[in-house]
DRENDO-1510 file (C-alpha; in Angstrom, 1 decimal, always signed):
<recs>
REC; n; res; u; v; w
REC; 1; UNK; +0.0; +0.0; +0.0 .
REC; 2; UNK; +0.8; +3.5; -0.3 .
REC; 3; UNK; +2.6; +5.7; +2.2 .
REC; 4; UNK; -0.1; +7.5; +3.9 .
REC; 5; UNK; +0.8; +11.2; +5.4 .
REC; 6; UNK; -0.4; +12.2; +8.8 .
REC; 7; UNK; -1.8; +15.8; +9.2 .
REC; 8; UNK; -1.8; +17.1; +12.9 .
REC; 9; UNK; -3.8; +20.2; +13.8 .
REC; 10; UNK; -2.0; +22.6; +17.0 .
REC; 11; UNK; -4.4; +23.0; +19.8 .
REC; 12; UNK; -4.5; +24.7; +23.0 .
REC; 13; UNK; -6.3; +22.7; +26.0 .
REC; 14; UNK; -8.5; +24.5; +28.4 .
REC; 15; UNK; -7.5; +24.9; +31.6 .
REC; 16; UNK; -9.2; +22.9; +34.5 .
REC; 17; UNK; -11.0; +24.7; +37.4 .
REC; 18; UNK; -12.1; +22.6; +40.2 .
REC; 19; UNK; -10.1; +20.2; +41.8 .
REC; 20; UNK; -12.8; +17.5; +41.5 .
REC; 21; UNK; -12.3; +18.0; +37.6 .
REC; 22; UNK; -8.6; +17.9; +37.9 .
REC; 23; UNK; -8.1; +14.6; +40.1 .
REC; 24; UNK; -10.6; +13.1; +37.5 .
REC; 25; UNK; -8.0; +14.2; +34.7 .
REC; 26; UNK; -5.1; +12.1; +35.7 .
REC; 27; UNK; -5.9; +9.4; +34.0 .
REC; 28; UNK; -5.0; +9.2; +30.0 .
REC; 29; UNK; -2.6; +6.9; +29.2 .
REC; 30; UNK; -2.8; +5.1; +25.9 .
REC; 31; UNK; -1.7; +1.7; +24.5 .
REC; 32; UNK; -1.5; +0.3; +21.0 .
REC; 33; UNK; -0.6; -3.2; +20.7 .
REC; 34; UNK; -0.1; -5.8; +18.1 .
REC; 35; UNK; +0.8; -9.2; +18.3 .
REC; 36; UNK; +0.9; -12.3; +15.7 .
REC; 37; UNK; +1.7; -15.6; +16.0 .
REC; 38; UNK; +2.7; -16.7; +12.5 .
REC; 39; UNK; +4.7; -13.6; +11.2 .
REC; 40; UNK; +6.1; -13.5; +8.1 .
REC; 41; UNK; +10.5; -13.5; +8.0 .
REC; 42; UNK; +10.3; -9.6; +8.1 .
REC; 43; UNK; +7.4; -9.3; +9.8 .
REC; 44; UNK; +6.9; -8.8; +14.0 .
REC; 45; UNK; +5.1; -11.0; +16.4 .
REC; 46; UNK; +4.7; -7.8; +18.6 .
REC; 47; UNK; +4.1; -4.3; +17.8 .
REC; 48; UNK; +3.5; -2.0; +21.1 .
REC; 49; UNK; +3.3; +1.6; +20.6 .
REC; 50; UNK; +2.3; +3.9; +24.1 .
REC; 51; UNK; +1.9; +7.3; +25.7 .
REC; 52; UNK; +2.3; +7.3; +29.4 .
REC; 53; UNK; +0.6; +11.2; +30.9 .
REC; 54; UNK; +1.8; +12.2; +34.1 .
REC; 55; UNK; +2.5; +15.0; +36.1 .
REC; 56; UNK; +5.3; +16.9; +34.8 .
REC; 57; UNK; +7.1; +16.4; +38.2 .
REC; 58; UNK; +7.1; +13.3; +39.3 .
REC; 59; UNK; +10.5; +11.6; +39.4 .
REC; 60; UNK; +10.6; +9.3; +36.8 .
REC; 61; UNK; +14.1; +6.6; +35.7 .
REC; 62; UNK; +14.3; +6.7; +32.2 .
REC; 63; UNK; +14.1; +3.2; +30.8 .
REC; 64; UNK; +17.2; +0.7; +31.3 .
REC; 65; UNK; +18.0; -2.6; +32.5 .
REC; 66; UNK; +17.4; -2.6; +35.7 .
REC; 67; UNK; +20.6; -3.1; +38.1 .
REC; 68; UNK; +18.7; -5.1; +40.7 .
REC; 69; UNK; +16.8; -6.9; +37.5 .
REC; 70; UNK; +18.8; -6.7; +34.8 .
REC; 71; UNK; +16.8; -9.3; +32.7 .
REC; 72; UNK; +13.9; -6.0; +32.8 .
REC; 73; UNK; +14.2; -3.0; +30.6 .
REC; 74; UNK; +11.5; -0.6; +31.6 .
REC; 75; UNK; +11.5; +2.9; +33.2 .
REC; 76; UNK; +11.0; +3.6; +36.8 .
REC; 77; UNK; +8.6; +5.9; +39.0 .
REC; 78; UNK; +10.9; +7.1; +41.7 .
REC; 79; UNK; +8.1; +9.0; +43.2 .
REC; 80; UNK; +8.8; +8.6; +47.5 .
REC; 81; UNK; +6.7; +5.8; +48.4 .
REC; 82; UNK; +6.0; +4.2; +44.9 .
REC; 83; UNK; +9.6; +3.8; +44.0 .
REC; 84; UNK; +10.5; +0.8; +41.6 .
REC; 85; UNK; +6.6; +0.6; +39.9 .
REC; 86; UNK; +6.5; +0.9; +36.4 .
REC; 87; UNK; +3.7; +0.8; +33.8 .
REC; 88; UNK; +5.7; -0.7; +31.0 .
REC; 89; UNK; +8.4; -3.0; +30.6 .
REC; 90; UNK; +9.7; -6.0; +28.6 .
REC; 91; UNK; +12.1; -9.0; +29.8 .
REC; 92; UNK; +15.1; -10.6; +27.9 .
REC; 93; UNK; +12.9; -13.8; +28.0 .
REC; 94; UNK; +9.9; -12.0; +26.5 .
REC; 95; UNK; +7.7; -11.2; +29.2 .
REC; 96; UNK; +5.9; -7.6; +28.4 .
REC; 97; UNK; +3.5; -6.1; +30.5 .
REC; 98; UNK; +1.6; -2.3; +30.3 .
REC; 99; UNK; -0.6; -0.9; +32.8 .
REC; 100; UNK; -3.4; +2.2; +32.4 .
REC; 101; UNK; -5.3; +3.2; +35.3 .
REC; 102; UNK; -9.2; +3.0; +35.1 .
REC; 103; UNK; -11.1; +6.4; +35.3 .
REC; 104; UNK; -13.0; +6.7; +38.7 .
REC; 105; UNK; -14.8; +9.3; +40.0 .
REC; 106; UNK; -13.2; +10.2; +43.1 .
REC; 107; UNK; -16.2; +9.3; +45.7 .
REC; 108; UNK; -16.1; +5.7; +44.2 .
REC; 109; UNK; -11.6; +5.1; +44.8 .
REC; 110; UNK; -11.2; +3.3; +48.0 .
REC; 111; UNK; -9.1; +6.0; +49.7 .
REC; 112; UNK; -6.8; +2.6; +51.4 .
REC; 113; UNK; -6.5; +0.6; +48.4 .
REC; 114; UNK; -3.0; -0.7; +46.9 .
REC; 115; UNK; -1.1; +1.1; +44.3 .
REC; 116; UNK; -1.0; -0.2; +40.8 .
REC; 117; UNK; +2.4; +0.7; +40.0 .
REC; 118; UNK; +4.1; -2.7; +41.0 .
REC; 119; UNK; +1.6; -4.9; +39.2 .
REC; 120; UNK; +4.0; -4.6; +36.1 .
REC; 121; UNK; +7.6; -5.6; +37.7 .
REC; 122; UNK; +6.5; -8.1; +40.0 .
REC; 123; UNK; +5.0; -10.0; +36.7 .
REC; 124; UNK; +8.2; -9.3; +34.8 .
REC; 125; UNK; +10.5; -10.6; +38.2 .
REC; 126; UNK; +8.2; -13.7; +39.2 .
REC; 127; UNK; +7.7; -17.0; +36.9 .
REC; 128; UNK; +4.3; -17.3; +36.7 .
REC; 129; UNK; +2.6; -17.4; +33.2 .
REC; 130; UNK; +0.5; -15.0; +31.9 .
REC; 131; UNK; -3.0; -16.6; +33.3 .
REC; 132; UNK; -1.6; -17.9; +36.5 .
REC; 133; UNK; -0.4; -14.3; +37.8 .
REC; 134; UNK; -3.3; -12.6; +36.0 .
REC; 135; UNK; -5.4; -15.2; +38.3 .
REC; 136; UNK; -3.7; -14.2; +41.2 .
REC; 137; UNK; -4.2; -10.4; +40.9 .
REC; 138; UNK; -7.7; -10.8; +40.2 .
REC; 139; UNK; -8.1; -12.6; +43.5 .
REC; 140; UNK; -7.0; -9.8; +45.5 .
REC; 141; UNK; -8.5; -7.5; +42.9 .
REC; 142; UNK; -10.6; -5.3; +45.1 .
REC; 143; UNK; -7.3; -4.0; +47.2 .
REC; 144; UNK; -6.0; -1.9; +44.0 .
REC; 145; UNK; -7.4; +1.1; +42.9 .
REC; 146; UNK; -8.7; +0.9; +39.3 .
REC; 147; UNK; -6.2; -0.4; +37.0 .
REC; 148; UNK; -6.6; -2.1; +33.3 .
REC; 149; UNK; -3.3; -4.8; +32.9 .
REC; 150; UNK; -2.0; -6.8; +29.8 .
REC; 151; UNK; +0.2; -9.2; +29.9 .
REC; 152; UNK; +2.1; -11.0; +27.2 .
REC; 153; UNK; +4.7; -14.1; +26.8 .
REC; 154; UNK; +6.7; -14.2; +23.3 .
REC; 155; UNK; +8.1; -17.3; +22.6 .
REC; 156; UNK; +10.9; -18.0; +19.7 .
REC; 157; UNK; +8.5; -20.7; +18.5 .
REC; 158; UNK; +5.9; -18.2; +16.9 .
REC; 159; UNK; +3.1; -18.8; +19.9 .
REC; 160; UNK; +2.7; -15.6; +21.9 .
REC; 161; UNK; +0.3; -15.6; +24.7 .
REC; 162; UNK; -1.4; -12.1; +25.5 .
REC; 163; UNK; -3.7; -11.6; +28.5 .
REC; 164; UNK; -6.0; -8.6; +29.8 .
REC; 165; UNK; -7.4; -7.6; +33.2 .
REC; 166; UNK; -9.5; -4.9; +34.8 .
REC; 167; UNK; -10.6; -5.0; +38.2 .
REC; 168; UNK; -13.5; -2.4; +37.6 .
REC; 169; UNK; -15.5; -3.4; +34.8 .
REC; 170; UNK; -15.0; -6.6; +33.1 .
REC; 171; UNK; -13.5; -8.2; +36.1 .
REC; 172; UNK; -12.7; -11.6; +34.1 .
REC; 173; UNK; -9.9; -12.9; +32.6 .
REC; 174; UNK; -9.6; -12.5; +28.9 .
REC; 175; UNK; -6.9; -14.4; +27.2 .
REC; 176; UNK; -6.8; -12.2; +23.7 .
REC; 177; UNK; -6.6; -13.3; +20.0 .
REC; 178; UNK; -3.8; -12.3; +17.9 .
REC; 179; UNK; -4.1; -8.7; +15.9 .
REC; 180; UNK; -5.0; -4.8; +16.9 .
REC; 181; UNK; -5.8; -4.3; +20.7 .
REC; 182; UNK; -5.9; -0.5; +22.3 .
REC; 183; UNK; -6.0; +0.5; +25.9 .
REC; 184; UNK; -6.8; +3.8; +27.3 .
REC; 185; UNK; -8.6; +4.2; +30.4 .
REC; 186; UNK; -11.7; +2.2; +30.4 .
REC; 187; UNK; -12.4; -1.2; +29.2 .
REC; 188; UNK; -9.5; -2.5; +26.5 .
REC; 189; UNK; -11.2; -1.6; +22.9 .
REC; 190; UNK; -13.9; +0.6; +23.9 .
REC; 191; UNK; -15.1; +3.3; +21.5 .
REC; 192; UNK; -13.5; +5.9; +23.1 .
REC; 193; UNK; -13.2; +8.2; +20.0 .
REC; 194; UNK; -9.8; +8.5; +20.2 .
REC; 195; UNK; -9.0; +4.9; +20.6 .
REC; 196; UNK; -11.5; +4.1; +17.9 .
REC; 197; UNK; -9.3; +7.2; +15.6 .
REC; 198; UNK; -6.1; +6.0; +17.2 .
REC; 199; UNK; -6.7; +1.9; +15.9 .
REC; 200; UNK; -7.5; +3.4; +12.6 .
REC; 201; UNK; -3.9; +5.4; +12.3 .
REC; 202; UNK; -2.5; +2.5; +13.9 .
REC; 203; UNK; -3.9; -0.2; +11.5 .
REC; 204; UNK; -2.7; +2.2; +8.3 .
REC; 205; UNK; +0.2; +2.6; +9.4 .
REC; 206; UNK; +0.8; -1.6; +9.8 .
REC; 207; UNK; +0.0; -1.9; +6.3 .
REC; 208; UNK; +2.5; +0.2; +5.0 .
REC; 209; UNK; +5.4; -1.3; +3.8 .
REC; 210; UNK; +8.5; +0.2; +5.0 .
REC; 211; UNK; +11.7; -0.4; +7.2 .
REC; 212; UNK; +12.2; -0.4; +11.0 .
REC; 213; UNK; +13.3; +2.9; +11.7 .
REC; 214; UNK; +10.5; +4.5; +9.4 .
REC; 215; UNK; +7.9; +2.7; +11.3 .
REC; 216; UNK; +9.5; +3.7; +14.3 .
REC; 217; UNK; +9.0; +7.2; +13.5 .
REC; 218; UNK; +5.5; +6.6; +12.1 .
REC; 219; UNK; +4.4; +5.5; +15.6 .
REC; 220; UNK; +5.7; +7.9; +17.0 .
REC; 221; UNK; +4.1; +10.6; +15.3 .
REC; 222; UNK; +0.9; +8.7; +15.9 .
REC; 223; UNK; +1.8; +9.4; +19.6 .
REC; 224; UNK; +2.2; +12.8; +19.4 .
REC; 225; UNK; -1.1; +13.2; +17.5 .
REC; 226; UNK; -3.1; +16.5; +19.1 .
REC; 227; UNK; -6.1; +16.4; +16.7 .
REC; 228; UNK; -9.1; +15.6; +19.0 .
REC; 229; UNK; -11.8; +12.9; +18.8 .
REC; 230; UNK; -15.6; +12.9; +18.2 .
REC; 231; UNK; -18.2; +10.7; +17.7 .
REC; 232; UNK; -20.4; +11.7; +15.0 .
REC; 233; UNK; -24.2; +11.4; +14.8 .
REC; 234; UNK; -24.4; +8.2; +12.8 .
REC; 235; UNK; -21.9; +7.0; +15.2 .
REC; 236; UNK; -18.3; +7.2; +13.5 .
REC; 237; UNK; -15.8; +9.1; +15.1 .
REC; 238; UNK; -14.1; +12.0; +13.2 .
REC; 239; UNK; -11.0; +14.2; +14.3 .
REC; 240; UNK; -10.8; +17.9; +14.1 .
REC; 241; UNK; -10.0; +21.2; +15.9 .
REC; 242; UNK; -12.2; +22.7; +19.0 .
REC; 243; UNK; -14.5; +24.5; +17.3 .
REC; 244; UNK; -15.4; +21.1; +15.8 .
REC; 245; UNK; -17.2; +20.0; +18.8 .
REC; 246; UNK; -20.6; +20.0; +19.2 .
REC; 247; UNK; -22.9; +20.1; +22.7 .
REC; 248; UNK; -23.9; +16.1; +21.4 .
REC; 249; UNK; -20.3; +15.1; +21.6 .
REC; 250; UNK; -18.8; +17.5; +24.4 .
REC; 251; UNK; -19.5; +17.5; +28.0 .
REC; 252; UNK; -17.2; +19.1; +29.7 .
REC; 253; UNK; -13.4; +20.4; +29.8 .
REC; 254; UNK; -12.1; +17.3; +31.2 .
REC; 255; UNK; -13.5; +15.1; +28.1 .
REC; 256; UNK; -12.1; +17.4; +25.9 .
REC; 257; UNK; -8.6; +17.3; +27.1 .
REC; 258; UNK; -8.6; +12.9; +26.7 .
REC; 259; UNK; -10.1; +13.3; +23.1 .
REC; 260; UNK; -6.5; +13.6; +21.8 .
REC; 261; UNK; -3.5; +10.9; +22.2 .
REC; 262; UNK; -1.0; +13.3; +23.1 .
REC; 263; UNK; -2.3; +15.3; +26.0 .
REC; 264; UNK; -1.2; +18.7; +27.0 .
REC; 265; UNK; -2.2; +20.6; +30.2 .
REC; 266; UNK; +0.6; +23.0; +30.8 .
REC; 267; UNK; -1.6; +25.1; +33.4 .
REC; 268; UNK; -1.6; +22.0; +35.8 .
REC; 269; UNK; +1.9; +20.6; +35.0 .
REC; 270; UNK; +0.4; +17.5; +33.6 .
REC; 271; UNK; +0.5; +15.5; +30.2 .
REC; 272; UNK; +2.6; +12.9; +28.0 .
REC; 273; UNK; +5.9; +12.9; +29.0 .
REC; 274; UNK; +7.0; +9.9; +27.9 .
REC; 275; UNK; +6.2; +7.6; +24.7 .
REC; 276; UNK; +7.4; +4.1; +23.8 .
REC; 277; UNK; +7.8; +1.9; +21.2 .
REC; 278; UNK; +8.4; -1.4; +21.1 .
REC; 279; UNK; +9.0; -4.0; +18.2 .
REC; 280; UNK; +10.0; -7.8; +18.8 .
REC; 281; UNK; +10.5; -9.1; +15.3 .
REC; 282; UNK; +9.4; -12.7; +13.5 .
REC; 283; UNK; +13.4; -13.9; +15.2 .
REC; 284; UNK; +12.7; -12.2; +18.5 .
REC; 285; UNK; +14.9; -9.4; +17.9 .
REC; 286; UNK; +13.7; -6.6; +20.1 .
REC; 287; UNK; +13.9; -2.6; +19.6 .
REC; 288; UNK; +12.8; -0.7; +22.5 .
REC; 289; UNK; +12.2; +3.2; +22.0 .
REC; 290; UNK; +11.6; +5.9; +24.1 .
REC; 291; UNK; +11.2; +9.5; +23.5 .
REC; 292; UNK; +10.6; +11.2; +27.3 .
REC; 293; UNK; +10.8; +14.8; +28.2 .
REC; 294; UNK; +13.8; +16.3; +30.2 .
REC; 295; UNK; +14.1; +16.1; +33.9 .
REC; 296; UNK; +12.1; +19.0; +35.6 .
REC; 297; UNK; +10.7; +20.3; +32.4 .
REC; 298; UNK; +7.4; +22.2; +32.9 .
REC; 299; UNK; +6.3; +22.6; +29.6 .
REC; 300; UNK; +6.1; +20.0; +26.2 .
REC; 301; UNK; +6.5; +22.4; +23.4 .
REC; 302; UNK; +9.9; +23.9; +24.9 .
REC; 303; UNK; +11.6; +21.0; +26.4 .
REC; 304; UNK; +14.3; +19.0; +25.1 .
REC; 305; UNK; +12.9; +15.4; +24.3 .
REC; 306; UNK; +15.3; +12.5; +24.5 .
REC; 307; UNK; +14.9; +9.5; +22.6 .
REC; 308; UNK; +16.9; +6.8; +24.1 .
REC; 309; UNK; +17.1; +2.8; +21.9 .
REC; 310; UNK; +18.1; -0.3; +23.5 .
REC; 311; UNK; +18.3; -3.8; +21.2 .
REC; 312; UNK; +18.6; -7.3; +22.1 .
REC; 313; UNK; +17.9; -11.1; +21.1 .
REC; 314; UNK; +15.0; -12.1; +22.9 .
REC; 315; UNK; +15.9; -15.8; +25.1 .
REC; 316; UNK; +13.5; -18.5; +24.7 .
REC; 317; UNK; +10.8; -19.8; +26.8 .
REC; 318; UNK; +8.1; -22.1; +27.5 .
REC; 319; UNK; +6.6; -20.2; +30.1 .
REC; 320; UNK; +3.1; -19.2; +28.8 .
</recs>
């Protein structure tokens, strides 16, 4: 197929003002994922691309194998008290896992409940597979605050195993088929208007034939996509500017701020900081990307942005 060029419109998000609105904000994380088990010999057998939105602030690790771990590459939250969680992360032996939170309103988060932040290392650390610890969490589901978790097992063999998990909504285990899954902040695959835009760009850009390092940037530039998302009235979604919006489709300034996959609040110090892309290709060679913000930067469009690229041959496993 064709290359396809991505057009991005510049947009300024509205500040927040309420604290009620803002607490609900923190939550906008997004995942595209791809996985196949019979790949072609220049094909991949996982495709992850993902936006992690935090506060500006918060002491982050950019990714790196980890000294205590180092069979985990995966950046670090070094926030006091949550030190060494992570929300995405890949082992040597092809373990992946990536965690969203799930948007609560605040009278409904149990105020003693776990953080989510260690669900991703302990699965990469321990040896369960990815039903068994998926199992285990959902036992104890009710101590975590909302969180959406998939976990995969790539195996040299061609067989990858991906699993998903949300303790709020579709509290069952769903072991997932191979193709085009994406994960914001509700239910994996909803039809958030975004997600449903974001698959679409996503899918496009998979069919396009081209080499590693120009996908790499195509997913990239999916990432950093500010057009916004609506649902029209026959019940597509379509992207445009704010002014596109209408009061069927807009509700308040908190939805309007998620509608895009890059978010941007520069009043409140919060937004994407960070995104990710990882490939594991049909010989489990693995490319891990990240593109993060600088250390104490306070705003996106005048902050250095590192991109930082680790490679390695992925070891093999039977542990699905």
């Amino acid at each position: 197929m064709g290359k396809r060029q991505l057009r991005f419109h510049h947009v300024n998000f509205l500040a927040f003002t309420g604290a009620y609105a803002w607490k609900e904000a923190q939550v906008m994380c997004i995942v595209f994922l791809y996985f196949c088990n019979e790949p072609t010999s220049d094909g991949y057998q996982l495709i992850v691309a993902s936006n992690r939105d935090e506060v500006y602030s918060r002491p982050t690790a950019t990714a790196r194998f980890w000294a205590e771990n180092p069979n985990i590459l995966a950046g670090m939250d070094l926030k006091p008290g949550k030190e060494g969680g992570t929300w995405l992360g890949i082992t040597k032996d092809g373990k992946f896992a990536a965690l969203t939170n799930y948007k609560q309103a605040q009278q409904f988060v149990n105020s003693n409940a776990i953080g989510r932040g260690y669900l991703v290392p302990d699965f990469l650390k321990g040896n369960d597979s990815v039903r068994e610890y998926l199992q285990r969490i959902s036992d104890g589901a009710d101590n975590y605050y909302g969180f959406n978790l998939l976990l995969g097992q790539l195996s040299l063999h061609g067989k990858t195993v991906m699993g998903y998990y949300s303790n709020i909504e579709e509290t069952v285990i769903n072991m997932l088929s191979p193709g085009i899954h994406v994960l914001s902040n509700k239910t994996l695959n909803c039809c958030w208007p975004k997600m449903v835009y974001g698959r679409k760009r996503f899918s496009e850009i998979l069919d396009e034939s081209c080499s590693k390092q120009v996908l790499i940037d195509k997913l990239i530039e999916l990432l950093c996509a500010q057009e916004r998302s609506f649902n029209s009235s026959d019940g597509k979604s379509f992207t445009g500017s704010h002014d596109d919006r209408s009061e069927e489709n807009f509700m308040d300034d908190y939805d309007d701020v998620c509608r895009s996959i890059f978010v941007r609040i520069k009043e409140k110090g919060y937004g994407t900081r960070t995104n990710t892309v990882l490939l594991v290709d049909a010989k489990g060679h693995a490319t891990y990307v990240e593109r993060t913000m600088e250390d104490d930067a306070t705003d996106p469009d005048e902050a250095e942005w590192r991109i930082n690229k680790w490679e390695f041959d992925m070891q093999d496993t039977d542990n699905c």
